[in-house]
ZADO-1210 file (C-alpha; in nm, 4 decimals, padded with zeros to 6 digits):
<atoms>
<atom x="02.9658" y="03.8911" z="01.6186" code="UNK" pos="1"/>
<atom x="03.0709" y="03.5548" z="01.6263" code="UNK" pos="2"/>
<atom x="03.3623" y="03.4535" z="01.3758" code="UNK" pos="3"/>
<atom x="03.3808" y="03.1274" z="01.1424" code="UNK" pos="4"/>
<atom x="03.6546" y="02.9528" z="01.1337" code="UNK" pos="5"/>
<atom x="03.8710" y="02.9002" z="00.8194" code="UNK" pos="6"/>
<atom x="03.9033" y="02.5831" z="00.6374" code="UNK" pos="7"/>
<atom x="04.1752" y="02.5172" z="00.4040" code="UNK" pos="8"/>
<atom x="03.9276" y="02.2033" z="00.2599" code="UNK" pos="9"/>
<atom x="03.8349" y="02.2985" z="-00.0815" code="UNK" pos="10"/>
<atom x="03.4382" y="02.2265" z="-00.1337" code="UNK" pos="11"/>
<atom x="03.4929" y="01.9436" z="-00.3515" code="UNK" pos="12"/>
<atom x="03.7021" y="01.7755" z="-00.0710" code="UNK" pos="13"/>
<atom x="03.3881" y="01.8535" z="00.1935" code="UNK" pos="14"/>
<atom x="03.1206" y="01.7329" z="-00.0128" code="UNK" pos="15"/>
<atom x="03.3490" y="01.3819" z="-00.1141" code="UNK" pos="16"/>
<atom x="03.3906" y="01.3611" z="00.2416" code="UNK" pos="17"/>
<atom x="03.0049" y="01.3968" z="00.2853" code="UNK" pos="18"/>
<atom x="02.9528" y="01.1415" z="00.0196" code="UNK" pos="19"/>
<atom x="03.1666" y="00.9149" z="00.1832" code="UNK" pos="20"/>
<atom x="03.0188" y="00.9030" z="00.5288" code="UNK" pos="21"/>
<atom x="02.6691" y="00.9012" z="00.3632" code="UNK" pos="22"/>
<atom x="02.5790" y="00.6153" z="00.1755" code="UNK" pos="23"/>
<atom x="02.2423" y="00.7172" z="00.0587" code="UNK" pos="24"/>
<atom x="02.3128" y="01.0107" z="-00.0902" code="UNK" pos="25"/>
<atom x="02.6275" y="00.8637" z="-00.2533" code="UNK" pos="26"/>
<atom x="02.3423" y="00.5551" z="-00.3963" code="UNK" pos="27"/>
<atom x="02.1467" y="00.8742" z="-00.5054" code="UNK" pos="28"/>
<atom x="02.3957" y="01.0354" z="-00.6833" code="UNK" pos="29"/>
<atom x="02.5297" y="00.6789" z="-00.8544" code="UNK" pos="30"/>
<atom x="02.1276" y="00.6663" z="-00.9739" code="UNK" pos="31"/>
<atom x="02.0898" y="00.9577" z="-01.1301" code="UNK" pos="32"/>
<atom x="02.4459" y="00.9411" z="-01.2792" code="UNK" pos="33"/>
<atom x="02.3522" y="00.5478" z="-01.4416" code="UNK" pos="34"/>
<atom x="02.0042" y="00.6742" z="-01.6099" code="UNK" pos="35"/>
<atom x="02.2104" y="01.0078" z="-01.7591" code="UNK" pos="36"/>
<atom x="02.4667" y="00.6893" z="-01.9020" code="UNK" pos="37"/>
<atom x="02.1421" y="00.4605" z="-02.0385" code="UNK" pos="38"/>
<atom x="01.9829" y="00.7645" z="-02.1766" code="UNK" pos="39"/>
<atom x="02.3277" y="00.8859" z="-02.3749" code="UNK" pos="40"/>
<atom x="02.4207" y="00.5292" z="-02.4715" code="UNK" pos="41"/>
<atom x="02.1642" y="00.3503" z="-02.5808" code="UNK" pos="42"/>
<atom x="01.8972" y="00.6718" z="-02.7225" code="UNK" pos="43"/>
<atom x="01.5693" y="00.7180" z="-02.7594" code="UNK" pos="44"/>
<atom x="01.4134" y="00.4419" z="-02.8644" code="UNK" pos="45"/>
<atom x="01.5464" y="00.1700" z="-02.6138" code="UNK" pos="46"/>
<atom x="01.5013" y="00.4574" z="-02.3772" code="UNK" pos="47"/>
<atom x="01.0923" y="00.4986" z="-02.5302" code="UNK" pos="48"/>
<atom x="01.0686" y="00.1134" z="-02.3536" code="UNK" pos="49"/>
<atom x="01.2601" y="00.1984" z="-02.0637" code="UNK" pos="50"/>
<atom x="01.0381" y="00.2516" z="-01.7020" code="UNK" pos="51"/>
<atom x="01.2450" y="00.2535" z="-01.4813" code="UNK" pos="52"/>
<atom x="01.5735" y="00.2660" z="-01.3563" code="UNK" pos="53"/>
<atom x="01.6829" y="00.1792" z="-01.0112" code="UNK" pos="54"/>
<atom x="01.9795" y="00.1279" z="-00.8037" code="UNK" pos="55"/>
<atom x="02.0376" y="-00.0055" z="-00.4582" code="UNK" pos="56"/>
<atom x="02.3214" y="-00.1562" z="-00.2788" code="UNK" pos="57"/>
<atom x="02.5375" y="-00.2587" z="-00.5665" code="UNK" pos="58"/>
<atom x="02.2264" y="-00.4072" z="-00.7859" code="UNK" pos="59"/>
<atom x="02.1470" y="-00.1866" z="-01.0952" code="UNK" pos="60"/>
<atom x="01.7390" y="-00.2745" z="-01.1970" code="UNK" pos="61"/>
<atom x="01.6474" y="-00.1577" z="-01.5544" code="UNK" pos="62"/>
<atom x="01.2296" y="-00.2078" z="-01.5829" code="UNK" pos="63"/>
<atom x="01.2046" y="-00.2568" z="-02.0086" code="UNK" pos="64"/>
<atom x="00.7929" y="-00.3138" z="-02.0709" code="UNK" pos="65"/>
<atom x="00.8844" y="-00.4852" z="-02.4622" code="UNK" pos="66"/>
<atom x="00.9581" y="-00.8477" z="-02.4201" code="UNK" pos="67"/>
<atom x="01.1669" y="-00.8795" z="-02.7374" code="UNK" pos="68"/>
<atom x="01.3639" y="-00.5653" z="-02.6227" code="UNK" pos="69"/>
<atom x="01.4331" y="-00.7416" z="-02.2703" code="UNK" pos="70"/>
<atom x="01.5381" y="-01.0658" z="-02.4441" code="UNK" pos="71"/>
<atom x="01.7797" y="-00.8389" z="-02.6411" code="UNK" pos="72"/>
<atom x="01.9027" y="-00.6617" z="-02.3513" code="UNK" pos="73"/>
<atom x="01.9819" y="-01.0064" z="-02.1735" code="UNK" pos="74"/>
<atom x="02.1641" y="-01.1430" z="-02.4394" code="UNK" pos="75"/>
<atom x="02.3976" y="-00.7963" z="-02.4332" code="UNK" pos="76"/>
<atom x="02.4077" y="-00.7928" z="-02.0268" code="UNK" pos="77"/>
<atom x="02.8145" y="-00.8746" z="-02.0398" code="UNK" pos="78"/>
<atom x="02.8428" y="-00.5898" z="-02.2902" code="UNK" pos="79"/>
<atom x="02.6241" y="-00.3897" z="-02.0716" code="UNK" pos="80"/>
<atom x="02.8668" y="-00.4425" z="-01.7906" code="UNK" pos="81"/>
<atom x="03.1687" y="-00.3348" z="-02.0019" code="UNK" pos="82"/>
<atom x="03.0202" y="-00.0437" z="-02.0842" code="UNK" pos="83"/>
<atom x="02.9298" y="00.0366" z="-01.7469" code="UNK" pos="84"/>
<atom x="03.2416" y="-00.0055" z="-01.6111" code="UNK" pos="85"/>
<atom x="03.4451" y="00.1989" z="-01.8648" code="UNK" pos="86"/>
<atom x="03.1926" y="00.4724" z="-01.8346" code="UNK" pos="87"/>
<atom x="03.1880" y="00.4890" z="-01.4287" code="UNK" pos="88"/>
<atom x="03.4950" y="00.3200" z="-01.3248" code="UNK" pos="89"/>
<atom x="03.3811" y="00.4219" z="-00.9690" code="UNK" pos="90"/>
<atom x="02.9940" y="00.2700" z="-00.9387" code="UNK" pos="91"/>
<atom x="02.9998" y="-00.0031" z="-00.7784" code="UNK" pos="92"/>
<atom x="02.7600" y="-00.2682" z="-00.9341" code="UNK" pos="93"/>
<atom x="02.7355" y="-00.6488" z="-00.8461" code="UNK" pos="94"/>
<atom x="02.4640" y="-00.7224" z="-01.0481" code="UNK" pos="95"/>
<atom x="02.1999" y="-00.5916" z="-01.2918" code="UNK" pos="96"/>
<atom x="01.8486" y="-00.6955" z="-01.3032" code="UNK" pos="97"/>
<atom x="01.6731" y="-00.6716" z="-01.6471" code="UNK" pos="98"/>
<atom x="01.3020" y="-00.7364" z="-01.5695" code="UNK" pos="99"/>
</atoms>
């Protein structure tokens, strides 16, 4: 019976290595973690108008299907951004796209 080897690397410390060498699944992970952030922060409703939310390569796409709501959202973007970046200090986002 063949033996494994210890490791002294805790599994956190694997899997941020992991993360690190793979960018997709780190951009995977960074989606999932912005649409839990627009669902808490901005609720139900805005989230009722919400399609879709995508991210890729540093640009954050939110899809909003009520024109008033998307002229809204533009006007906030800046705050948006704020509130991105005190939320997940760690996403990296160049832009965001409200179409």
């Amino acid at each position: 019976m063949r033996r494994i080897p210890k490791n002294d690397r805790s599994i956190k410390e694997v899997l941020d290595g992991f993360l690190e060498e793979n960018q997709k699944a780190q951009e995977g992970i960074n989606q999932e973690r912005l649409r839990k952030f627009w669902q808490e922060r901005y609720g139900k409703v805005i989230n009722s108008y919400t399609e879709r939310i995508n991210y890729n390569r540093g640009v954050l796409r939110i899809k909003i299907n009520s024109a008033a709501l998307k002229q809204e959202l533009l006007m906030s973007k800046s705050q948006i951004e704020k509130d991105l970046e005190k939320s997940l200090p760690d996403v990296q986002i160049k832009n965001i796209l409200i179409q």
